[in-house]
C-alpha positions as CSV (number, residue, x, y, z in Angstrom):
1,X,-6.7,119.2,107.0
2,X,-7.4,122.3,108.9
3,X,-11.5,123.0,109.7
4,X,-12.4,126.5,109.6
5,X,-15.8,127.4,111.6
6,X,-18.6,129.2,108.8
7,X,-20.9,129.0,111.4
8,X,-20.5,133.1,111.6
9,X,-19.4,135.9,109.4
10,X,-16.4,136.8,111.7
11,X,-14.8,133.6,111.1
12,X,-14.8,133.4,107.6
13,X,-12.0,134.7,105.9
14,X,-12.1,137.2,102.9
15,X,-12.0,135.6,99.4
16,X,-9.6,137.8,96.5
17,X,-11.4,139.6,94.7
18,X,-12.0,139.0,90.8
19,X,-13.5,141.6,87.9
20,X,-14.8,139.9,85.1
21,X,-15.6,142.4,82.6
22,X,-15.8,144.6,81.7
23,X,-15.1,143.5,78.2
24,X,-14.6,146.9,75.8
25,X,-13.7,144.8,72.4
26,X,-17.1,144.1,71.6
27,X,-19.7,147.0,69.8
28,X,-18.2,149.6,71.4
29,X,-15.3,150.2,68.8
30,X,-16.4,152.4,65.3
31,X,-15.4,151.7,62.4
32,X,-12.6,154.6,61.3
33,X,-12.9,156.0,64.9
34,X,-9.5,156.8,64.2
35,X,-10.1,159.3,61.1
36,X,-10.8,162.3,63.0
37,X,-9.5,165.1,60.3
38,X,-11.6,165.9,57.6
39,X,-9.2,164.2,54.7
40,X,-6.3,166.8,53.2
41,X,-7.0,168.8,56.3
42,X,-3.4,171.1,56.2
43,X,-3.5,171.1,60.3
44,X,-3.8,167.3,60.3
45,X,-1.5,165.5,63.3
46,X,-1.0,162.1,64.2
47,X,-0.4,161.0,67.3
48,X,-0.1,157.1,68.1
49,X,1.3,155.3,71.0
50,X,1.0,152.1,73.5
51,X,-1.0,151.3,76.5
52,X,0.6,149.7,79.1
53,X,-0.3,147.8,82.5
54,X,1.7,148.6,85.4
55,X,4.1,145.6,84.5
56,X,4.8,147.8,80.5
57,X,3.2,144.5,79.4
58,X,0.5,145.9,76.4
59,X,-3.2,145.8,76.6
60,X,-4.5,144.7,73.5
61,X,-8.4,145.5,74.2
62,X,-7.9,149.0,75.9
63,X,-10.4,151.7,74.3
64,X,-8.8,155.0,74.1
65,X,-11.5,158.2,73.5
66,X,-10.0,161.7,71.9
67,X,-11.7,165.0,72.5
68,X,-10.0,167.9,71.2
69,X,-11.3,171.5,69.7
70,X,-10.3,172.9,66.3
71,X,-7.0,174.3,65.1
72,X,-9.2,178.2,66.1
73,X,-9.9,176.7,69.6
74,X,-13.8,176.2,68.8
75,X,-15.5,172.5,69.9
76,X,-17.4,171.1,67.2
77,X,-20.8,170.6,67.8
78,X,-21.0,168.0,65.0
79,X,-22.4,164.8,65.2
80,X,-21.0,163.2,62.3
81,X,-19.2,160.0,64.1
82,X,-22.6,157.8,64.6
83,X,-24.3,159.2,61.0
84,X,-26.4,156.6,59.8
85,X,-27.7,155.5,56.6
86,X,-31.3,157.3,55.5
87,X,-32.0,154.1,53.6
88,X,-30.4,151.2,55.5
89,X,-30.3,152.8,59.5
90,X,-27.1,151.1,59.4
91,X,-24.1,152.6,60.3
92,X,-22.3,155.4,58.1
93,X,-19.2,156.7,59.9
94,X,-18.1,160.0,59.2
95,X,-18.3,161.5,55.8
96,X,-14.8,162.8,55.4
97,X,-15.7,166.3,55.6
98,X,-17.0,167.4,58.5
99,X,-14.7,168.1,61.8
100,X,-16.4,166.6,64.9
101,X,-13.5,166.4,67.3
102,X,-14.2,162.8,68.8
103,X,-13.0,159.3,68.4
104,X,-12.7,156.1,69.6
105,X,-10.1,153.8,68.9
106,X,-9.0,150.0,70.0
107,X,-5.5,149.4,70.8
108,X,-4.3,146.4,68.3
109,X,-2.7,143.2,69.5
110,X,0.5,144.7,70.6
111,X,-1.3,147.6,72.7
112,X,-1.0,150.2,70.0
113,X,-3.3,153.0,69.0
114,X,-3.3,155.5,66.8
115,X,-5.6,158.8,66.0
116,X,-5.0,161.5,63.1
117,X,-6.8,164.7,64.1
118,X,-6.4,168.4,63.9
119,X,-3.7,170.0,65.6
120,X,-6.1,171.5,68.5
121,X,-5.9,175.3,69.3
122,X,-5.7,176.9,72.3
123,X,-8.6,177.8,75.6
124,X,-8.6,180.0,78.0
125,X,-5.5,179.6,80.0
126,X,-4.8,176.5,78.8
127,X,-2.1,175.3,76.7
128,X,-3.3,173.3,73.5
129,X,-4.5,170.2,74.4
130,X,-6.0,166.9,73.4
131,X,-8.6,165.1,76.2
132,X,-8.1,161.6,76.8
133,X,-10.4,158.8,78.3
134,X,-9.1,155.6,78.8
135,X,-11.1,152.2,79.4
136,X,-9.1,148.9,80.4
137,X,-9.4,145.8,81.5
138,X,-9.8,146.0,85.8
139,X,-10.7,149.2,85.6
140,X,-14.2,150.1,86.8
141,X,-14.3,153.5,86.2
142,X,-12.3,155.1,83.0
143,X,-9.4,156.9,83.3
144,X,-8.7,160.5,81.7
145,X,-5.8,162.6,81.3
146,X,-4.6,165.0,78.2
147,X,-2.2,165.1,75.5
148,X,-0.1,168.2,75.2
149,X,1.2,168.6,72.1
150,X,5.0,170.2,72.1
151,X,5.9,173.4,69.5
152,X,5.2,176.2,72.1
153,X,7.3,175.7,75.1
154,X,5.9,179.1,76.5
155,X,2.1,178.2,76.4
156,X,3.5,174.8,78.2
157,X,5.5,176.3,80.9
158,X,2.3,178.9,81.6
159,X,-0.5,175.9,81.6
160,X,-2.0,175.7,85.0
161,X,-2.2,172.0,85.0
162,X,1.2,171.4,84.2
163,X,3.2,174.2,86.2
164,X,1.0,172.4,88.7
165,X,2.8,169.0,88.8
166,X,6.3,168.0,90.2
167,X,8.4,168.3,87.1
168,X,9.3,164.9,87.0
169,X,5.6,163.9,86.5
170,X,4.5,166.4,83.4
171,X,6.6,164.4,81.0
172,X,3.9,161.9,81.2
173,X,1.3,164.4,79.4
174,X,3.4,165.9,77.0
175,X,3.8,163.7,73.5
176,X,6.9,163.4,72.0
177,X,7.5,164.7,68.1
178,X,8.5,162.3,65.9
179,X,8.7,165.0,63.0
180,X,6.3,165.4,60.3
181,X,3.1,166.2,62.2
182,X,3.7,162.4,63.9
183,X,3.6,163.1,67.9
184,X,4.0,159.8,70.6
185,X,2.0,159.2,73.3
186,X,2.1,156.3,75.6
187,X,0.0,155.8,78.3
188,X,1.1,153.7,81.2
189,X,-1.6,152.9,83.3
190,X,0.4,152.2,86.9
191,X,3.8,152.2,88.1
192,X,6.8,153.4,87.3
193,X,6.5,156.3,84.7
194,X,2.4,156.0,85.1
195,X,0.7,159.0,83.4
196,X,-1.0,161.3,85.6
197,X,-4.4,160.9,85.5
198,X,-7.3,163.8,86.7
199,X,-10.2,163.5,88.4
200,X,-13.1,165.8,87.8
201,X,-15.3,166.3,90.5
């Protein structure tokens, strides 16, 4: 057996390090965080896919958060996702009517996720988009990137985000249509065919 001098902090070797938590399946998911249309909404897409670790293996208690503006472009200023109950407090959801371009939604046991929202419309320069946040196990600090949505190969080829990237790498932000206002949209956390993920500063 081998004795290693702790006497001083040079001799002591590094131990690996370990993240426990944070854990995102508890509280934070809402009920129907999913249900972001208002119901019969004619511009209503769904988009759905699977979050991966840098191995492909699924992440079944990833969060993923949607942000996106109207079908007109416009950001709701609605704050119908947390509505309580006037005579319980407890919580109400949304009421089915009202656009408020959020949600939250946990990935199932197989890493899968899924969001039906309006088809967003376009800003500024931009191309239509969806925002994305991502939270995961080992990460610290959430991830975001965007969800292009395909139909207008012009507005894609002009978006200053994505004629920014090699052209290998924009692949990983544009969904894939599945026909019937169904889009894919996997997010791969590391590794080969990882989406590209944005830093704000």
């Amino acid at each position: 057996m081998t004795k290693i001098d702790t006497s001083s902090p040079e001799q002591v070797l590094p131990t690996p390090s370990h993240t426990v938590g944070p854990f995102y399946g508890y509280a934070l998911p809402i009920t129907g965080g999913e249900e972001i249309a208002p119901l019969g909404h004619p511009d209503t897409v769904a988009v759905h896919g699977y979050v991966t670790d840098g191995e492909g293996q699924p992440l079944p208690d990833a969060l993923v958060e949607i942000w996106g503006p109207d079908p007109d472009g416009n950001v709701s200023r609605t704050d119908g996702s947390m509505r309580r109950d006037a005579a319980s407090g407890g919580y109400a959801g949304r009421n089915g009517v009202e656009f408020t371009g959020w949600g939250r939604i946990q990935t199932d046991a197989d890493g899968h996720w899924y969001v039906r929202t309006l088809r967003p419309g376009a800003r500024g320069s931009s191309a239509p988009y969806l925002s994305v946040c991502v939270f995961a196990r080992g990460l610290l600090v959430h991830l975001f990137t965007r969800i292009y949505l395909p139909g207008d190969e012009a507005a894609l080829a002009a978006d200053p985000l994505l004629s920014a990237l090699p052209e290998a790498r924009r692949d990983t932000l544009v969904a894939r249509s599945e026909g019937a206002g169904a889009y894919r949209f996997d997010i791969r956390l590391q590794g080969e065919g990882e989406t590209v993920f944005l830093e704000y500063r």
